[in-house]
Structure formats: structure tokens, C-alpha cells
DRENTORKOL-3810 file (N, C-alpha, C; in nm, 4 decimals):
REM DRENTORKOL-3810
@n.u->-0.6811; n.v->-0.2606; n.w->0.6808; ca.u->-0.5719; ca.v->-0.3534; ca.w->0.7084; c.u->-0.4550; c.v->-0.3268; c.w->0.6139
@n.u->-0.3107; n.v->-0.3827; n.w->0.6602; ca.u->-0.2115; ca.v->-0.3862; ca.w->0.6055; c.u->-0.1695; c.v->-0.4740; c.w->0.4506
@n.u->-0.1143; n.v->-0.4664; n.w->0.3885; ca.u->-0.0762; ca.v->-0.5359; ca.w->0.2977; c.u->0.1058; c.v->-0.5962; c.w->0.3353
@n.u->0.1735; n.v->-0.5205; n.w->0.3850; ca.u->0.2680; ca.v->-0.5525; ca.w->0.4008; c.u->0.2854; c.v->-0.5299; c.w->0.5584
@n.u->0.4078; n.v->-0.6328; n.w->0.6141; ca.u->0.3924; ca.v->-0.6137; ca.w->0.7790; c.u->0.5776; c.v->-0.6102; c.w->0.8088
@n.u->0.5845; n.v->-0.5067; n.w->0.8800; ca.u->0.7200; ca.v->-0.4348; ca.w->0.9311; c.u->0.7877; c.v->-0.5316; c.w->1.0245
@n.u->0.8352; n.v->-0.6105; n.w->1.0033; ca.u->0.9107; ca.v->-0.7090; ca.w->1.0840; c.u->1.0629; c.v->-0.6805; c.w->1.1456
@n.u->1.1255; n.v->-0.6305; n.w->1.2437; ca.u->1.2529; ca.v->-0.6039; ca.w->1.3244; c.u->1.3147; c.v->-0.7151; c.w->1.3786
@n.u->1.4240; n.v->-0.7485; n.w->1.2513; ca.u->1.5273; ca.v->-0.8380; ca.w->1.2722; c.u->1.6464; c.v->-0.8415; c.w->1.3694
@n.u->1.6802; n.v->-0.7193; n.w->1.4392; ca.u->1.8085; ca.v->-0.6943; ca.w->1.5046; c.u->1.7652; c.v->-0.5532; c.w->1.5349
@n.u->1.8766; n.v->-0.5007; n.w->1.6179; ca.u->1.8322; ca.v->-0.3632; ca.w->1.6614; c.u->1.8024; c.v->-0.1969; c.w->1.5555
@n.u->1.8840; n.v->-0.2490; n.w->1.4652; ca.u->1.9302; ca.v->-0.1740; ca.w->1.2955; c.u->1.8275; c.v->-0.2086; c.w->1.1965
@n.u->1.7993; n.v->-0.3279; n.w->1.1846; ca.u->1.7476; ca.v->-0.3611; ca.w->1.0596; c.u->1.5954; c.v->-0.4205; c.w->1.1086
@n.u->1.5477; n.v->-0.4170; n.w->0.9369; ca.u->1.4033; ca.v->-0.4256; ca.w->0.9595; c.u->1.3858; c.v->-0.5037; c.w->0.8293
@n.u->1.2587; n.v->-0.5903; n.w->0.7915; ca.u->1.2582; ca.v->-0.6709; ca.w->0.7323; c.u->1.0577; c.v->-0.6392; c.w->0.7229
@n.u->1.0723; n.v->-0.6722; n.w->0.5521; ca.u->0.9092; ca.v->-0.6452; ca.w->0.5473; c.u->0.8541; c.v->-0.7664; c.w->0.4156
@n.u->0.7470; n.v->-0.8180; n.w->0.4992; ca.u->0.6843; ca.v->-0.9078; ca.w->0.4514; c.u->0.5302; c.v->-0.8793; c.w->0.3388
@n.u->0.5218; n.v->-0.9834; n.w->0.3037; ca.u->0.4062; ca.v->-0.9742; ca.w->0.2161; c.u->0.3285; c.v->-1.1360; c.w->0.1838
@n.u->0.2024; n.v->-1.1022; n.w->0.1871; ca.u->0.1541; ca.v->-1.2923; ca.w->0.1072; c.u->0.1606; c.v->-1.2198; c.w->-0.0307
@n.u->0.2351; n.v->-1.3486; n.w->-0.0930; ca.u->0.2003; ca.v->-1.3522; ca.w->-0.2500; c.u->0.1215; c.v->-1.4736; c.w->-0.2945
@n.u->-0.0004; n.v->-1.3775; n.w->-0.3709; ca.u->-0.1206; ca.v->-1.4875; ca.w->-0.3466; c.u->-0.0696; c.v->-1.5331; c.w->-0.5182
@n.u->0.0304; n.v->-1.5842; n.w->-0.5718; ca.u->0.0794; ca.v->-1.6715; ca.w->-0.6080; c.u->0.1295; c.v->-1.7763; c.w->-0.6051
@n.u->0.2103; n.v->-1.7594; n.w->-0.5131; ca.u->0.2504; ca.v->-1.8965; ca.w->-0.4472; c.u->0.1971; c.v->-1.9304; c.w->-0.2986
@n.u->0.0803; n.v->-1.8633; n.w->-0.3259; ca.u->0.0144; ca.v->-1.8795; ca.w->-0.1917; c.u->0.1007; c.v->-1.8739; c.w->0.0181
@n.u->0.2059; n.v->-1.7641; n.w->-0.0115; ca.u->0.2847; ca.v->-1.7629; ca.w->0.0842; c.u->0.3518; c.v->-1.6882; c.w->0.1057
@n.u->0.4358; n.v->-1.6838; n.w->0.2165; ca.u->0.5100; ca.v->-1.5328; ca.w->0.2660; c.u->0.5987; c.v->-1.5273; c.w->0.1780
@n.u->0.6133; n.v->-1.3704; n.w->0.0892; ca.u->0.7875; ca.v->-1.3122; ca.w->0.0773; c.u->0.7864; c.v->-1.2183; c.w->0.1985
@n.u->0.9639; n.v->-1.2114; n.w->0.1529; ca.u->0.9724; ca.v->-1.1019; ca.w->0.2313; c.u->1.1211; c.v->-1.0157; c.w->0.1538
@n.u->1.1303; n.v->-0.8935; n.w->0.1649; ca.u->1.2142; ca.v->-0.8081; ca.w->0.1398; c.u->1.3130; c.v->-0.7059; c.w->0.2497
@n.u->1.4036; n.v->-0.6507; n.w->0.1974; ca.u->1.4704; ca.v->-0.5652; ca.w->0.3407; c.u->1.5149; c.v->-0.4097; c.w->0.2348
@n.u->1.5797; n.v->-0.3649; n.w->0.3482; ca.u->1.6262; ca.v->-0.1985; ca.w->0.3098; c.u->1.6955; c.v->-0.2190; c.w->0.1624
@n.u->1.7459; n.v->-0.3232; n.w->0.0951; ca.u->1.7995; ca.v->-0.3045; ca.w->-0.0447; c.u->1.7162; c.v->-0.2714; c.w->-0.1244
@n.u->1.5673; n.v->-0.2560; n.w->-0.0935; ca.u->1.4662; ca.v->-0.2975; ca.w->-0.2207; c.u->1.4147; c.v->-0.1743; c.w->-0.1883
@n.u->1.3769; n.v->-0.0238; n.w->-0.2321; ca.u->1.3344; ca.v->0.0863; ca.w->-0.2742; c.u->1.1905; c.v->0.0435; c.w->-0.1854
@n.u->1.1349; n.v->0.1015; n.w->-0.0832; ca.u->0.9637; ca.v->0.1120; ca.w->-0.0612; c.u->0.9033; c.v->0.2478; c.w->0.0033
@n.u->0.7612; n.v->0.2820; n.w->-0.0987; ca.u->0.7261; ca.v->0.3738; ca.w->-0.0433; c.u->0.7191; c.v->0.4477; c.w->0.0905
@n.u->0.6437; n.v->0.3177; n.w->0.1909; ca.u->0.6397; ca.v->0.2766; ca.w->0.2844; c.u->0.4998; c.v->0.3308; c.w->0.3261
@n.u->0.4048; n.v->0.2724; n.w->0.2014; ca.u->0.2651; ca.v->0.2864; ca.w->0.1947; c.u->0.1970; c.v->0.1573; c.w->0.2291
@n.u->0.1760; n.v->0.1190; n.w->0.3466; ca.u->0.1523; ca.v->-0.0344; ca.w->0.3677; c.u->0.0315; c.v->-0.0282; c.w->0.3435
@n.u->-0.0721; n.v->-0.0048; n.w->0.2557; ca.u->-0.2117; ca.v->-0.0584; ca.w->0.2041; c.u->-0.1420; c.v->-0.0591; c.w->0.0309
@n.u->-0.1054; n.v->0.0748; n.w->0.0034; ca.u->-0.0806; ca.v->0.0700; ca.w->-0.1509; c.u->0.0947; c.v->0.0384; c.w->-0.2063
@n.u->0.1168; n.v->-0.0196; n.w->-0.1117; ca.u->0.2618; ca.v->-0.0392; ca.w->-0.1581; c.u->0.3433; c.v->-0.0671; c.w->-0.2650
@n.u->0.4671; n.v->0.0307; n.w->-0.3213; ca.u->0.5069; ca.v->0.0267; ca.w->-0.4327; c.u->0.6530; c.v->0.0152; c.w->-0.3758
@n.u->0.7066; n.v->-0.1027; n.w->-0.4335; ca.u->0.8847; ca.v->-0.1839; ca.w->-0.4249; c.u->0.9461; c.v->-0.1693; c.w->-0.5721
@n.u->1.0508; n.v->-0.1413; n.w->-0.5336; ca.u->1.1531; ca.v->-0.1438; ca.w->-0.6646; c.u->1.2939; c.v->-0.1630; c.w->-0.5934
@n.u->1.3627; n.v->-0.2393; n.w->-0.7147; ca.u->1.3145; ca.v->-0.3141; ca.w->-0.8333; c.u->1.2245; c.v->-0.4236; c.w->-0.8214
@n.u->1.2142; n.v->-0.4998; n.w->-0.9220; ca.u->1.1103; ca.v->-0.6118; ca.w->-0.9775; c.u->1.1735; c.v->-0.7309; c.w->-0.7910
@n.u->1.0954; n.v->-0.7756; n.w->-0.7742; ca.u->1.1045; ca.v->-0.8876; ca.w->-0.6602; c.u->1.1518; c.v->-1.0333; c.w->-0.7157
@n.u->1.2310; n.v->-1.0873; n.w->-0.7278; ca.u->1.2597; ca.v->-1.2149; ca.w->-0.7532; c.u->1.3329; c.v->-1.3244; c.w->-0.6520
@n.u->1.2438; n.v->-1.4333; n.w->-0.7190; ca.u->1.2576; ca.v->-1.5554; ca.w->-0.5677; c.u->1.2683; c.v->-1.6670; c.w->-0.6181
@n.u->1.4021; n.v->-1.7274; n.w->-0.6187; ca.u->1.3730; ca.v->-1.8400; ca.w->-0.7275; c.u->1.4273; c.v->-1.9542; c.w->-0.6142
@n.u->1.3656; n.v->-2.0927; n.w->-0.6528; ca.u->1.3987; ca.v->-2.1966; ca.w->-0.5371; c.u->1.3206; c.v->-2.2254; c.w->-0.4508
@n.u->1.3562; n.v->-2.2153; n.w->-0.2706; ca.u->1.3013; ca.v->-2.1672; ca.w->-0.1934; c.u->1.1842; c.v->-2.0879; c.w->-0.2228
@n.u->1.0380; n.v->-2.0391; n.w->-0.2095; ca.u->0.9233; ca.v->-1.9575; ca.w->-0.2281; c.u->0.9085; c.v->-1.9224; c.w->-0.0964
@n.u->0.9096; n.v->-2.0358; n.w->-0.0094; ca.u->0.8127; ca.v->-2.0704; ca.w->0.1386; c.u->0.7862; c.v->-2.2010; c.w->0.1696
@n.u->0.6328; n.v->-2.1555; n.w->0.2114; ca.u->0.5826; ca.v->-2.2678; ca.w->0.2398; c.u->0.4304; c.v->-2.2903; c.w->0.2540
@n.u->0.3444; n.v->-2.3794; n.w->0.2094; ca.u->0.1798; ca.v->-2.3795; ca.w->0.2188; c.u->0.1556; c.v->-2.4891; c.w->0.3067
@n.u->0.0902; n.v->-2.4497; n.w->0.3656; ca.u->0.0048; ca.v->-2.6037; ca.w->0.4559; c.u->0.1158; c.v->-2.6773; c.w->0.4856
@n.u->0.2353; n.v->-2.5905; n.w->0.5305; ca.u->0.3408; ca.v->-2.6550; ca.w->0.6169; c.u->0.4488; c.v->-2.7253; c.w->0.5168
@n.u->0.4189; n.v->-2.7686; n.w->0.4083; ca.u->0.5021; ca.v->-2.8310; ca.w->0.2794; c.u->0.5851; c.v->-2.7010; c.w->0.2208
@n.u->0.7437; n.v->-2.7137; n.w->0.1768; ca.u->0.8241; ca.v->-2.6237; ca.w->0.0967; c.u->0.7205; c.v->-2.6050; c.w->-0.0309
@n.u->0.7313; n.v->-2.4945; n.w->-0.0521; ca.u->0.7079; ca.v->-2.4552; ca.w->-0.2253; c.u->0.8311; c.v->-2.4221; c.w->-0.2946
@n.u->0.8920; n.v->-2.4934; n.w->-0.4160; ca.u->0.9957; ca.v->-2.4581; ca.w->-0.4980; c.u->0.9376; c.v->-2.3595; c.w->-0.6268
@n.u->1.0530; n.v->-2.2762; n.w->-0.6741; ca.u->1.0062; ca.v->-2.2846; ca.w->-0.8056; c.u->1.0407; c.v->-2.1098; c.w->-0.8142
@n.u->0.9634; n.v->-2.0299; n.w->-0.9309; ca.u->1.0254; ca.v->-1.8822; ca.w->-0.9384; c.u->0.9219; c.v->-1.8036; c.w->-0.9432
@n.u->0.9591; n.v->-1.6798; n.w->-0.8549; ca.u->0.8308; ca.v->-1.5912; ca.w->-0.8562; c.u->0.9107; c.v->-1.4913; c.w->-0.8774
@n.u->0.8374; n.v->-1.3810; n.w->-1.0295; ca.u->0.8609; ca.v->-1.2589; ca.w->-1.0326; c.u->0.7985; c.v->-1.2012; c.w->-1.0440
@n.u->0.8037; n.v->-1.0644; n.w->-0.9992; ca.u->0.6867; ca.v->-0.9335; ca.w->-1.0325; c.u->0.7274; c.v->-0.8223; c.w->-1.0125
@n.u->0.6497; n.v->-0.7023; n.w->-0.9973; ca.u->0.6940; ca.v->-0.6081; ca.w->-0.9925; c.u->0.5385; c.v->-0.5501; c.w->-0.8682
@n.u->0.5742; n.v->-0.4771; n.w->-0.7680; ca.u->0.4528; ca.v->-0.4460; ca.w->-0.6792; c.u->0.4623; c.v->-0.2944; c.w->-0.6687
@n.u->0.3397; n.v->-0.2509; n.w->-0.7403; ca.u->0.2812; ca.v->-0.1244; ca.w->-0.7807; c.u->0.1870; c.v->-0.1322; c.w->-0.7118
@n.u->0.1250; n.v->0.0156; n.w->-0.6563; ca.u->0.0148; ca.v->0.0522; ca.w->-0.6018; c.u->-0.0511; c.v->-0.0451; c.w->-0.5117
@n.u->-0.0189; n.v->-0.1071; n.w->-0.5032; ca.u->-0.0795; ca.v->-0.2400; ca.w->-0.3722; c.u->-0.1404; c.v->-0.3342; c.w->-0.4699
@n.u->-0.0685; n.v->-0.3323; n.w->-0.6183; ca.u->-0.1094; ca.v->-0.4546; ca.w->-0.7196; c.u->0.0057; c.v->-0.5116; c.w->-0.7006
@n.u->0.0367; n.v->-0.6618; n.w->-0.7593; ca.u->0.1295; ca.v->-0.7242; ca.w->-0.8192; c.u->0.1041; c.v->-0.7797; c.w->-0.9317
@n.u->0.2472; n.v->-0.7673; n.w->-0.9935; ca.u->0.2131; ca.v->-0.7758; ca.w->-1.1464; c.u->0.3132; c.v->-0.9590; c.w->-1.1900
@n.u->0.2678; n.v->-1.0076; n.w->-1.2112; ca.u->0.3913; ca.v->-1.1535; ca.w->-1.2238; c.u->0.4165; c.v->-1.1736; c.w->-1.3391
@n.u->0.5543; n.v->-1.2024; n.w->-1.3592; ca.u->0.6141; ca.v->-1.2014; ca.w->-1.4938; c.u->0.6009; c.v->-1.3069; c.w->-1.5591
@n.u->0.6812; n.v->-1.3426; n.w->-1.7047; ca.u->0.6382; ca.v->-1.4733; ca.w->-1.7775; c.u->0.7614; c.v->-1.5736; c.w->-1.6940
@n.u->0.8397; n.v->-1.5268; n.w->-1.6337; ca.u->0.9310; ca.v->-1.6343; ca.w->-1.5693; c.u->0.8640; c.v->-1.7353; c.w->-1.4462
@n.u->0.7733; n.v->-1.6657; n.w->-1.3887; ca.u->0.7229; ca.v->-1.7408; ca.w->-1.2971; c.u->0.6427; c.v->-1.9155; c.w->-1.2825
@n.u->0.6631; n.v->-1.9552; n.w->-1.2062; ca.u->0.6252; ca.v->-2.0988; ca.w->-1.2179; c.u->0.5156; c.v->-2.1222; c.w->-1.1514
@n.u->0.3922; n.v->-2.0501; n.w->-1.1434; ca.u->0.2578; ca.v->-2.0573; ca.w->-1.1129; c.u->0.2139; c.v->-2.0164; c.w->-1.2041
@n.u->0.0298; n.v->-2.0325; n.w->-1.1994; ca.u->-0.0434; ca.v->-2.0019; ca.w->-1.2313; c.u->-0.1120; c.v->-1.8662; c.w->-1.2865
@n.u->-0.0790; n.v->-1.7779; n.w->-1.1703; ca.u->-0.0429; ca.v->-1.6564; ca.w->-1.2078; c.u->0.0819; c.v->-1.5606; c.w->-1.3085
@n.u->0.1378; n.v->-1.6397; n.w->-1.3259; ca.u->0.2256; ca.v->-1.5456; ca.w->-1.4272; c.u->0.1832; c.v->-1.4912; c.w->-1.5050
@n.u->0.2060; n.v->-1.3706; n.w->-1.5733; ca.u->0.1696; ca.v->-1.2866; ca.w->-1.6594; c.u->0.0428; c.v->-1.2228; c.w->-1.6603
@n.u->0.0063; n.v->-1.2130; n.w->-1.5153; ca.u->-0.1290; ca.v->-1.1235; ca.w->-1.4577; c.u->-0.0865; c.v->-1.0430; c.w->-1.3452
@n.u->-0.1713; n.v->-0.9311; n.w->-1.3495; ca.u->-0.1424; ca.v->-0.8168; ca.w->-1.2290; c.u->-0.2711; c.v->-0.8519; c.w->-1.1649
@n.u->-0.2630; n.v->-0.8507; n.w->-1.0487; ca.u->-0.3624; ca.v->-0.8784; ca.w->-0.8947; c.u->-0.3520; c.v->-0.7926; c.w->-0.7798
@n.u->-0.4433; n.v->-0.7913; n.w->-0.7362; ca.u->-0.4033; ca.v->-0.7219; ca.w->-0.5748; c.u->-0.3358; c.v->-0.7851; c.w->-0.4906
@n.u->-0.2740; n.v->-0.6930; n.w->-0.4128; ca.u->-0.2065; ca.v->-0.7979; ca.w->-0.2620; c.u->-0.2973; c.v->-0.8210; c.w->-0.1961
@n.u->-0.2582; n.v->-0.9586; n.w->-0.1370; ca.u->-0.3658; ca.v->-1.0078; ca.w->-0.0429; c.u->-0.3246; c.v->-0.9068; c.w->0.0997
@n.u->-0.4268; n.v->-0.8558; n.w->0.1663; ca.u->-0.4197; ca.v->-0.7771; ca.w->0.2804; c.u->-0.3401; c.v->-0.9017; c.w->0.3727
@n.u->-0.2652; n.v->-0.8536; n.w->0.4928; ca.u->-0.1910; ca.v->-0.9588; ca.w->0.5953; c.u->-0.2608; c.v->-0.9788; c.w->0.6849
@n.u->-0.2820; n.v->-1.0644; n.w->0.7534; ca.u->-0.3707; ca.v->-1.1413; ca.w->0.8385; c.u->-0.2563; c.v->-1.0657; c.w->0.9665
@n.u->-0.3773; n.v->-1.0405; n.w->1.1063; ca.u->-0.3244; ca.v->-0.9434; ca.w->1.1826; c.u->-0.3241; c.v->-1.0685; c.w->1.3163
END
């Protein structure tokens, strides 16, 4: 299975998602952000940051800041982040198909 999923916004552009099992919910990124385009081991640059807005769990907004950096199909979360996870590297959660 995938870790990240190729989403087509318009006829040009493309848009790629991920769960961050930090904030327990979808990001997502586009063509500004550097990707291998290794969807099991996926590596993004620069660092991912999401501050505010997160998503959403069990239908409720999540606020607050998520950073990391996603190497090899790990993520790594920085000390800025406002979960639990900050300042640990984890795997991506594979995407539900």
C-alpha cells in the first residue's frame, strides 16, 4: 500500500496527500514542495508546516502546529509542534485505499 495518495485538482495541477498520525489527519502538499515521488518511502522537502487549520478527526476541526520533515517514508516532528508527538520520528501511516 501507499503512503501518500496523488490527488488531481484541475487539469494542470496535482495535489498529494498524507495521514499524519500526529494529528491524527489528512495533510496535504502540491508541486512547491520537492517529492521523490516514492509513494511507500516518500521523501518531501522542505520541512512541512501547518499551523492553525490541521484538519479534522471524528468530524471536529483540529487547531494547532504541525512540523516535520518526511524522510524515507518516516516523519520526523519538530519541537514546535502542538501534539504529542513532537520531537519523535515515526512511520507514515500507509493511506487507506
Amino acid at each position: 500500500m501507499s503512503k501518500i495518495r496523488k490527488v488531481q485538482r484541475s487539469e494542470n495541477t496535482w495535489q498529494y496527500h498524507f495521514i499524519c498520525p500526529g494529528c491524527n489527519c489528512e495533510h496535504a502538499f502540491d508541486d512547491r514542495w520537492q517529492f521523490n515521488q516514492d509513494f511507500d518511502k516518500p521523501t518531501i522537502s522542505p520541512s512541512f508546516l501547518q499551523k492553525g487549520f490541521l484538519g479534522f478527526k471524528d468530524e471536529k476541526p483540529i487547531y494547532g502546529t504541525c512540523h516535520s520533515f518526511i524522510k524515507d517514508g518516516k516523519i520526523e516532528f519538530l519541537g514546535d509542534c502542538s501534539h504529542e508527538l513532537k520531537n519523535q520520528t515515526v512511520d507514515l501511516i500507509e493511506y487507506p485505499s
